[in-house]
N, C-alpha and C positions, 0 to 999 in steps of 0.2 A: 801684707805679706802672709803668704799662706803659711802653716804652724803644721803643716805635715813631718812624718820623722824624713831625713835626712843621713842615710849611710854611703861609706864610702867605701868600695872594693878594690884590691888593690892584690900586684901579684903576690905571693910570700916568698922571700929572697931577695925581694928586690932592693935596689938600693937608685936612689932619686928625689928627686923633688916635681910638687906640681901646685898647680894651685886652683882652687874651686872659687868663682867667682858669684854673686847674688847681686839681684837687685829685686825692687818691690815688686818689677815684674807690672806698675802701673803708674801711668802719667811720667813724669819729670824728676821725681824724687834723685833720681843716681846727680845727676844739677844740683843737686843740696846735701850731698854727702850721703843719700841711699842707699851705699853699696856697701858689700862688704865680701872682704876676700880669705879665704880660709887657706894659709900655706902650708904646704904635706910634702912633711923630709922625712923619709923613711931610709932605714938600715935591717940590716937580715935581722933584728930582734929589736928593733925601736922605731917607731912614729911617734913624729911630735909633729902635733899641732897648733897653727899660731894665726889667729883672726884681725884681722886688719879691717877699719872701720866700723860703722855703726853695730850695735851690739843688736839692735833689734831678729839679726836675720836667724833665719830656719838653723835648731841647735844640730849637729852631728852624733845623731843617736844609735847608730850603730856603725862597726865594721865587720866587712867579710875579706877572710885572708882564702885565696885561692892558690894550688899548689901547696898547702899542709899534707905534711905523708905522716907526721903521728901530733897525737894530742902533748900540746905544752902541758909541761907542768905547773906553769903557772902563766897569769894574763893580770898585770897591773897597770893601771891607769892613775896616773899620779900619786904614785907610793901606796896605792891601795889594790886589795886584792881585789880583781872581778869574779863577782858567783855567777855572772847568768851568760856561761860558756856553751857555743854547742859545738861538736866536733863529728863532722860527717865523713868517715873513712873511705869510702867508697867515690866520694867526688872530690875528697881530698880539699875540702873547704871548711874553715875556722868562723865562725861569728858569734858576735860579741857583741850586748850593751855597753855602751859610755855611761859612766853617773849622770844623773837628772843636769847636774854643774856643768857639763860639758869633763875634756880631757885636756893639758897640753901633750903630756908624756905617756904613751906606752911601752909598754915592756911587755915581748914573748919571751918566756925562759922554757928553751925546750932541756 
């Protein structure tokens, strides 16, 4: 399984669920429990993230929020504040590192 980073973009405002599916992407492996599915329930100020199956797959190392009209004042990921914020005014796009640990919980506080 390829260890490339792994982000997800998504609108800002939105409110839904979806879900990101993986497999090794080689041989048979998804037959032996290979897969793994990452489920994404978002609210106008909250994503939570929830991985179903093997742990091995590609981690979720960033999001880009599209439709941002001003910079949050804050961006936490499991009770924790994130520093490595970028906020693009002009294209009106938010992105964001997840900790090394992965996230279940974000929080935008505008």
């Amino acid at each position: 399984m390829s260890r490339a980073p792994l982000g997800l973009i998504l609108a800002h405002g939105g409110m839904g669920q979806s879900r990101v599916y993986q497999d090794s992407g080689e041989g048979y492996a998804t037959q032996r429990n290979g897969w793994r599915i990452t489920e994404v329930n978002q609210t106008s100020s909250m994503i939570r993230l929830k991985h179903i199956g093997y742990e091995a797959g590609r981690p979720i190392t960033f999001i880009e929020l599209i439709g941002v009209t001003a910079r949050p004042k804050e961006v936490r990921a499991d009770e924790r504040e994130v520093k490595d914020v970028e906020f693009e005014e002009k294209g009106k796009r938010l992105r964001f590192k997840l900790p090394e640990q992965g996230a279940g919980e974000i929080v935008i506080a505008q």
